[in-house]
C-alpha positions in Angstrom: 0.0 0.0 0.0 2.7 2.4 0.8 4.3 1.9 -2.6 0.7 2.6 -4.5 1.0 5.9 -2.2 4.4 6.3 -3.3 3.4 5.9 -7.2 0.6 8.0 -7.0 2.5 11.6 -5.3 5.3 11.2 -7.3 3.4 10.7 -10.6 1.3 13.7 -9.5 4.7 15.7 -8.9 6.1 15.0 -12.6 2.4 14.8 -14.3 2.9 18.1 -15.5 7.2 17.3 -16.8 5.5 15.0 -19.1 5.0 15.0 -22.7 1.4 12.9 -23.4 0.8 12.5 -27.4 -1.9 10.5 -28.9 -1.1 9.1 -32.1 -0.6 6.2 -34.9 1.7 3.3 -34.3 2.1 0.1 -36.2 0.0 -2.5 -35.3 1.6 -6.1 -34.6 -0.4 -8.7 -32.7 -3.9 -9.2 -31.1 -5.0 -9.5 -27.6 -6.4 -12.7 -26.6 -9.2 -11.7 -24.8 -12.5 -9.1 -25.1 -11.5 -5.7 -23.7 -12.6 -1.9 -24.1 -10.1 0.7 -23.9 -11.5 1.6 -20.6 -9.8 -1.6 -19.3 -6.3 0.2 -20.1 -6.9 2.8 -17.6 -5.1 2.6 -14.2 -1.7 2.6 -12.5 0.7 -0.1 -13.8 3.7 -1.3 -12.7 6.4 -4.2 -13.8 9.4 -4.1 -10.7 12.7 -2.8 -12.2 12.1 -1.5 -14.9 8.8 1.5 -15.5 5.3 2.6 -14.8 2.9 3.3 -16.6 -0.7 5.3 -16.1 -3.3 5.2 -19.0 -6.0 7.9 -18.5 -9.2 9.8 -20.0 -8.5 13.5 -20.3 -11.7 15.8 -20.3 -11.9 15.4 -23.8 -12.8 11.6 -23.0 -9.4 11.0 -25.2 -7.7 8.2 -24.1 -3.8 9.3 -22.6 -0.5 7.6 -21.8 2.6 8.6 -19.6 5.6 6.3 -18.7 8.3 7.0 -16.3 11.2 4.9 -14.7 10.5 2.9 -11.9 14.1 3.7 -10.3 14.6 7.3 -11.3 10.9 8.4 -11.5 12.1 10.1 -14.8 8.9 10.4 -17.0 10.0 9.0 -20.6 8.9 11.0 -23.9 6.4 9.7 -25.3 6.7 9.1 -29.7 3.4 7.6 -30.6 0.7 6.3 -28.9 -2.1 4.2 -30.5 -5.2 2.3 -28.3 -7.6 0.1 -30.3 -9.0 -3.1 -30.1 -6.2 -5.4 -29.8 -3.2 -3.9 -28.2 -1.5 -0.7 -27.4 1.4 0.3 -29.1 3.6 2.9 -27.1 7.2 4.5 -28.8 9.2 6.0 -26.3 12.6 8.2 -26.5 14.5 7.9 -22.8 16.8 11.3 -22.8 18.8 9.9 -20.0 19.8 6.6 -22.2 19.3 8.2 -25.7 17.2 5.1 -26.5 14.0 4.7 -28.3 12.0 1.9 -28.2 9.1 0.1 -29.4 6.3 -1.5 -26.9 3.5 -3.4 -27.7 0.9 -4.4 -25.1 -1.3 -6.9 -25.0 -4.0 -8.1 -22.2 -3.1 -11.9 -20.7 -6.1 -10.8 -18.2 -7.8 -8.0 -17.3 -5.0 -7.1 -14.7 -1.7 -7.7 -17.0 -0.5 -6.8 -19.8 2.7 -8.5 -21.3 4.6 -5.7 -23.2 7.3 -7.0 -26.4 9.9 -4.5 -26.4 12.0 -3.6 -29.4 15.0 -1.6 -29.6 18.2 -3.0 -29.5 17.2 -6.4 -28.8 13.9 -7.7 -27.6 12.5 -8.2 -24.1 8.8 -9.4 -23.1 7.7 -7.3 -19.5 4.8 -8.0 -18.0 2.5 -4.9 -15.9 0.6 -5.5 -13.4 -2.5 -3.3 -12.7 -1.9 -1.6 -9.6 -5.7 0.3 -9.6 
């Protein structure tokens, strides 16, 4: 609990630092299961490496923000694309100078397993924190 309190000030304290696009990404693979876009929203987490928090703005546009899990540095955000069978997130980390590609697809309603591609490949799986 003290860690979801954690997450939640110091996302609010850098909410503002980050840069939130909404746009087109390529489109790879599909979700297994049945899921609305409203199931992306919430705090996510996978230990060592980033959080994320998906969000509707006042527009009711769907919103995405990424930031280390160790520095708390948000990441900038590429390209963003929801639709009905994964997310597709590019992301630029200043600190590293790396950009990389992330796909996210549901397992469940609580994870999401998340193929990375940069220099190499790693799967990461999220857990929905709320």
């Amino acid at each position: 609990m003290k860690k979801v309190i954690l997450l939640t000030v110091l996302f609010s304290s850098f909410l503002s630092m980050a840069q939130i696009h909404n746009a087109s990404g390529t489109i790879k693979t599909k979700s297994a299961i049945e899921f609305t876009n409203d199931d992306y929203i919430g705090l996510w987490y996978s230990e060592g490496t980033s959080h994320i928090v998906i969000w509707k703005d006042n527009n009711n546009n769907m919103q995405f923000t990424e930031f280390s899990s160790t520095t708390v540095v948000p990441l900038d955000i590429v390209t963003v694309n929801f639709n009905k069978t994964n997310l597709y997130v590019k992301t630029f980390c200043k600190e590293t100078n790396w950009t990389a590609e992330c796909e996210y697809v549901f397992l469940d309603k609580t994870t999401l397993l998340c193929t990375v591609t940069a220099d190499g490949i790693a799967p990461l799986t999220y857990k929905k924190i709320r």
